[in-house]
LODRENKOL-816568 format. One line per 3 residues: number of its first residue (from 1); for each residue x, y, z of N, C-alpha, C. Coordinates in steps of 0.05 Angstrom, whole numbers, plus 5000, padded with zeros to 4 digits. Atoms other than C-alpha are relative to their C-alpha. Layout:
// residues N
NUM	X/Y/Z/X/Y/Z/X/Y/Z | ...
// end
This chain:
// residues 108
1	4980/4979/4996/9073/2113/7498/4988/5027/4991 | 5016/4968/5004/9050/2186/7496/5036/5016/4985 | 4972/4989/5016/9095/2231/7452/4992/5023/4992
4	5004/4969/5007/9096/2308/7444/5017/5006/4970 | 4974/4988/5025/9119/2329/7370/5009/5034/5004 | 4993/4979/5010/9162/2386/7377/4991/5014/4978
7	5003/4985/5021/9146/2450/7342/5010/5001/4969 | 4981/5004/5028/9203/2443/7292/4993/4980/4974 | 5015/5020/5019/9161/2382/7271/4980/5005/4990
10	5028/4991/5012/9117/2381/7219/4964/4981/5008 | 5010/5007/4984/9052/2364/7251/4982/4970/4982 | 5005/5020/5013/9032/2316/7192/5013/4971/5007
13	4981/5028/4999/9082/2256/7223/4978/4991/5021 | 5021/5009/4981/9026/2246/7276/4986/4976/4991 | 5006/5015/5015/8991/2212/7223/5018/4970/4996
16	4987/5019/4993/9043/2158/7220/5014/4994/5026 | 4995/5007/4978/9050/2151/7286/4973/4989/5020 | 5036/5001/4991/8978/2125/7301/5003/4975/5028
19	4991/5013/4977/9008/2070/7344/5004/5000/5029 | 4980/4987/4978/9032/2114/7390/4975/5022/5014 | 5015/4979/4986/8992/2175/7437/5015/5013/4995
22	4987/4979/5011/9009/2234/7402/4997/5025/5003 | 5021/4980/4997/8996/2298/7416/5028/5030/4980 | 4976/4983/5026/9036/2369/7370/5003/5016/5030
25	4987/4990/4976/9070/2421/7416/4967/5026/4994 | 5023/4971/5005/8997/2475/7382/4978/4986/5009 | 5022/5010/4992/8952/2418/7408/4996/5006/5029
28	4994/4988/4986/8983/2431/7472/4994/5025/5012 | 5002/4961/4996/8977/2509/7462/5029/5008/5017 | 4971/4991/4985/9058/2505/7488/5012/5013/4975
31	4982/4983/5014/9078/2547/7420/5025/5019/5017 | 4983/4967/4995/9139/2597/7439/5013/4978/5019 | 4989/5010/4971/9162/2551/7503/5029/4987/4994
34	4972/5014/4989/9229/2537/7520/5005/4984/4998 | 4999/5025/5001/9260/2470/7508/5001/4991/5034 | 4998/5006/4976/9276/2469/7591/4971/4996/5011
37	5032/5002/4988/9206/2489/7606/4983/4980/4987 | 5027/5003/5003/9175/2454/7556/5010/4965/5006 | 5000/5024/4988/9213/2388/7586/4984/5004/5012
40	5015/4988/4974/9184/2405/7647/4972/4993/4995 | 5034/5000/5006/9110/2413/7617/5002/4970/4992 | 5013/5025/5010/9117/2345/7585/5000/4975/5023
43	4995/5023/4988/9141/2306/7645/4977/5011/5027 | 5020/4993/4987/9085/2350/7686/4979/4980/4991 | 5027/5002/5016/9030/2325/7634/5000/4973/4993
46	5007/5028/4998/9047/2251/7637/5024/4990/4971 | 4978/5013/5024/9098/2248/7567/5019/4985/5008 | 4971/5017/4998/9146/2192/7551/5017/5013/4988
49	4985/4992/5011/9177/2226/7501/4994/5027/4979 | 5010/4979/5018/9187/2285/7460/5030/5012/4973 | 4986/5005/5029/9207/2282/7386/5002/5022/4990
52	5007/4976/5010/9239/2339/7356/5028/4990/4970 | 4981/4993/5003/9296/2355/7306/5026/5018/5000 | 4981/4983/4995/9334/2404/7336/5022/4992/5017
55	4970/5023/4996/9403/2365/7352/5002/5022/5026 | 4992/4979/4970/9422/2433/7400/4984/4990/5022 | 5004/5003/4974/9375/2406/7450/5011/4987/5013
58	4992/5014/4978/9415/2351/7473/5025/5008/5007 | 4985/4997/4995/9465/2387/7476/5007/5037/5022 | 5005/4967/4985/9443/2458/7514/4979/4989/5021
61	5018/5014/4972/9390/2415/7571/5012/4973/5013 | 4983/5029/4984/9416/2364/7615/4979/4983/5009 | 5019/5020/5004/9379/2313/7598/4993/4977/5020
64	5003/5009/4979/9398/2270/7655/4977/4999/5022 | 5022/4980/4980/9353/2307/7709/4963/5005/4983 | 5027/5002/5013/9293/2295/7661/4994/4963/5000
67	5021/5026/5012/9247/2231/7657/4989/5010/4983 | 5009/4993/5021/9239/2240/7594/5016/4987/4977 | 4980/5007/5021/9260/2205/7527/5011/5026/4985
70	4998/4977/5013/9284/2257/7483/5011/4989/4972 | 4987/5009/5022/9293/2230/7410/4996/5020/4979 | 4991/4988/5013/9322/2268/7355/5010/4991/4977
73	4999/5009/5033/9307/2261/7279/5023/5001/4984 | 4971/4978/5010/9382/2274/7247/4992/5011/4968 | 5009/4991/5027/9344/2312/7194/5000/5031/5001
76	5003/4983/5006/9353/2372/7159/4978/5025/5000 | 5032/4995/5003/9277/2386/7146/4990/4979/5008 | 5020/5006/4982/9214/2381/7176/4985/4996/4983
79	5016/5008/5021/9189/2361/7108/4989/4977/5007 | 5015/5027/5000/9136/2300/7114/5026/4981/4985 | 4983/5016/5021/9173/2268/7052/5026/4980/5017
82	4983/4990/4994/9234/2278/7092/5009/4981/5025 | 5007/5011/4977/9215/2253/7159/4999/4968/5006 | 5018/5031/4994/9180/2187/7146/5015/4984/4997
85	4976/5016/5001/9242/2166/7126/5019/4984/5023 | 4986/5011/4975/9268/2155/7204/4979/4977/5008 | 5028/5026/4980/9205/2112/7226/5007/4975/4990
88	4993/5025/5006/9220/2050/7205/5038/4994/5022 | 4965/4997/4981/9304/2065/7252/4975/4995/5018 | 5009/5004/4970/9255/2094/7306/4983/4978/5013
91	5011/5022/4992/9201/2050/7315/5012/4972/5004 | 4982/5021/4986/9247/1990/7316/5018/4999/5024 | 4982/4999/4983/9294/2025/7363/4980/5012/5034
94	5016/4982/4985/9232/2053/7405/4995/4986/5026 | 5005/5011/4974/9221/2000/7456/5029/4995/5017 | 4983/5003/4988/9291/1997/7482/5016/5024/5009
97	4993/4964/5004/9295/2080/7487/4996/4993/5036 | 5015/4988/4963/9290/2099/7573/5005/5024/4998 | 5007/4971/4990/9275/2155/7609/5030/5011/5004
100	4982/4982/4982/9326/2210/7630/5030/4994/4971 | 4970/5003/5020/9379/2191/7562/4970/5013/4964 | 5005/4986/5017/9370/2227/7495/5007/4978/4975
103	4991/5017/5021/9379/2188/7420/5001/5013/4974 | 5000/4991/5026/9391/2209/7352/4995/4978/4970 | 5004/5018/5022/9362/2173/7295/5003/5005/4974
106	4986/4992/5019/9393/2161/7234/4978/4989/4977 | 5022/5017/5028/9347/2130/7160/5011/4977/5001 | 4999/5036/5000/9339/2055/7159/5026/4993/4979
// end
């Protein structure tokens, strides 16, 4: 599964995500981009999914009209500490995620 971390994310969760094809939104070089556009770029560039925590996206892009997972940390901060705390929800809930629907993950 290929997986874009949103900007908002701190780019250290990569690291625990070694499982996975990872790439950050500065590896990219998509800094500044739009959440519409930067669907767009990820379902151009081959992404399954793209991990952020900014809750407003699923609720300002119509997520439908995307092949694209769209999962959403329900975290305050983009602290490491902070973060690593969903992986153990997501990764269990990761193989039963599809395209074109959005998810919000809560701490194990």
């Amino acid at each position: 599964m290929k997986i874009l971390l949103d900007e908002c994310i701190t780019k250290k969760l990569k690291f625990y995500l070694s499982e996975f094809e990872v790439f950050t939104v500065s590896e990219m070089k998509w800094n500044g981009i739009k959440n519409g556009k930067l669907m767009t770029l990820c379902i151009d560039n081959g992404f399954d999914m793209l991990l952020t925590i900014d809750k407003n996206l699923i609720h300002q892009q119509n997520i439908n009209k995307h092949k694209l997972i769209i999962v959403v940390l329900n975290s305050s901060t983009s602290k490491i500490e902070e973060l690593i705390l969903f992986l153990p929800s997501f990764k269990t809930s990761v193989s039963e995620m599809k395209k074109s629907n959005s998810y919000l993950i809560e701490k194990f």
